[in-house]
C-alpha positions in Angstrom: 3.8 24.5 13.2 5.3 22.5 10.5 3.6 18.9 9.5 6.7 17.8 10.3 7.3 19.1 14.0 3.3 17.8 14.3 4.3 14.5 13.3 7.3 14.5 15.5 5.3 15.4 18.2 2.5 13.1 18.0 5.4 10.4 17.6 7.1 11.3 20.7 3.6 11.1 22.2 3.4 7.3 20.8 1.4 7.9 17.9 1.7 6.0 15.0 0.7 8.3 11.9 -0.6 6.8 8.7 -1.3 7.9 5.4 -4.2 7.1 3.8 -3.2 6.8 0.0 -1.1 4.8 -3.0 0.3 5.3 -5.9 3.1 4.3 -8.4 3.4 7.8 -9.1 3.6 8.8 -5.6 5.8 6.0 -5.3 8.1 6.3 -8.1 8.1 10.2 -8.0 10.1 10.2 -4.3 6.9 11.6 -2.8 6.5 8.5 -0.3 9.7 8.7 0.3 9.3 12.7 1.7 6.5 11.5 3.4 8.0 8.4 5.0 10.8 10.9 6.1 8.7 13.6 7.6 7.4 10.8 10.1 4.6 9.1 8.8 5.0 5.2 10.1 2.1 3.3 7.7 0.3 3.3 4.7 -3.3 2.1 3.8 -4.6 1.1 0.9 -8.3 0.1 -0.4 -10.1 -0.8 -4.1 -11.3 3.0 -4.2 -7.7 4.2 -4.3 -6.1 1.7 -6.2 -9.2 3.1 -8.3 -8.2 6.7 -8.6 -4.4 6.2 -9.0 -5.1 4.0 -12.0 -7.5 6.1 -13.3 -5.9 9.5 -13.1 -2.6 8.5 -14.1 -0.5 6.4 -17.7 2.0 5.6 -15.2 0.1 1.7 -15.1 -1.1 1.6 -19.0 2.0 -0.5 -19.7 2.0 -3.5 -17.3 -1.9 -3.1 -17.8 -1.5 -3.7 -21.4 1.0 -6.4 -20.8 -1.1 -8.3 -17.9 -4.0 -8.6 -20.3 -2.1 -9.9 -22.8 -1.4 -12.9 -20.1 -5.8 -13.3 -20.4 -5.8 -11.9 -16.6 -9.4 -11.1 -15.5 -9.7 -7.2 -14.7 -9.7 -8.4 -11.0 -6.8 -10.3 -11.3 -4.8 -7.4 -13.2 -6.1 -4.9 -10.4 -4.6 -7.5 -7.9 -1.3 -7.8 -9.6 -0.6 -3.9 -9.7 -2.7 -4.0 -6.6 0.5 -6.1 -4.9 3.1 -4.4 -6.7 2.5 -1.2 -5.6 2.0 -2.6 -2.2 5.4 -4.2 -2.4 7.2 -1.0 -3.3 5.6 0.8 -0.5 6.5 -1.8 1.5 10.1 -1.9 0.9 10.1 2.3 1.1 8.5 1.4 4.7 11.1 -1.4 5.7 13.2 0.9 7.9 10.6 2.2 9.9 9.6 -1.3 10.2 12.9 -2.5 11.5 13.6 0.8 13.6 10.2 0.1 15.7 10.9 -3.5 16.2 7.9 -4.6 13.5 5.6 -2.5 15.3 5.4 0.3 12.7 5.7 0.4 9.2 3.4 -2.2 7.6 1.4 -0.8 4.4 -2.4 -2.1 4.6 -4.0 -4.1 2.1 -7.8 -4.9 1.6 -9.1 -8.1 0.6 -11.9 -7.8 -1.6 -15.2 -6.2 -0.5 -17.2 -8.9 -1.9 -16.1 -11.1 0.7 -17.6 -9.6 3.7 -19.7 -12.2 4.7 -17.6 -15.1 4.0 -14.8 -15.4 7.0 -13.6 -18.1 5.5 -13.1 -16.3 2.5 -11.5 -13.2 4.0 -9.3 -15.4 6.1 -8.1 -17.5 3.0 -7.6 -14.5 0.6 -5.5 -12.4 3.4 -3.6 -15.7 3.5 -3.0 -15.4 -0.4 -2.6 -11.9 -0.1 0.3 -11.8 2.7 1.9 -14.4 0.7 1.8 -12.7 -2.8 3.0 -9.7 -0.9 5.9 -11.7 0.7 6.9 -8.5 2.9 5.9 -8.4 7.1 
């Protein structure tokens, strides 16, 4: 059976399918495109691969380069590419979103780790987050 006809099937069976990975090059390469297309509905995302796209990849040397220039902590900088690849998913996502009447097709986006004890915290960074993001 074909990851596609699985995916179709777990769809008509009302499961929403998500894909547990970023990247620009994934991104930018028409790869989460295919994989929007074969029927995956969502996308997370977490520090840890944020961390391994970077890493592995030149694709992010250039706005990197150009964020530091701007005196952007390296937490800041990760946030920026952080919500810019988040963004672009996003958009790549927006028909699924619209086609399941906003219950499908959101991309997920961690707050930072260190705020796991602080609910305040969490809830005021998700806020900043959501925002920076500007998508639903």
């Amino acid at each position: 059976m074909t990851q596609s006809l699985v995916l179709k099937k777990l769809s008509d069976l009302g499961q929403s399918v998500w894909y547990d990975n970023i990247s620009r090059e994934l991104i930018q390469n028409g790869g989460l495109r295919e994989i929007v297309g074969s029927g995956v509905t969502g996308l997370t995302s977490n520090p840890s691969i944020f961390e391994k796209a970077i890493s592995a990849s030149s694709i992010y040397d250039n706005d990197i380069r150009s964020l530091a220039r701007d005196d952007l902590t390296e937490e800041e900088i990760f946030e920026a590419l952080a919500i810019s690849d988040i963004k672009a998913a996003a958009d790549l996502l927006g028909d699924v979103y619209h086609a399941a009447g906003g219950m499908d097709g959101f991309v997920s986006l961690e707050v930072n780790p260190h705020l796991a004890t602080d609910t305040s915290g969490t809830i005021e960074e998700a806020r900043k987050l959501f925002g920076a993001v500007d998508r639903p």
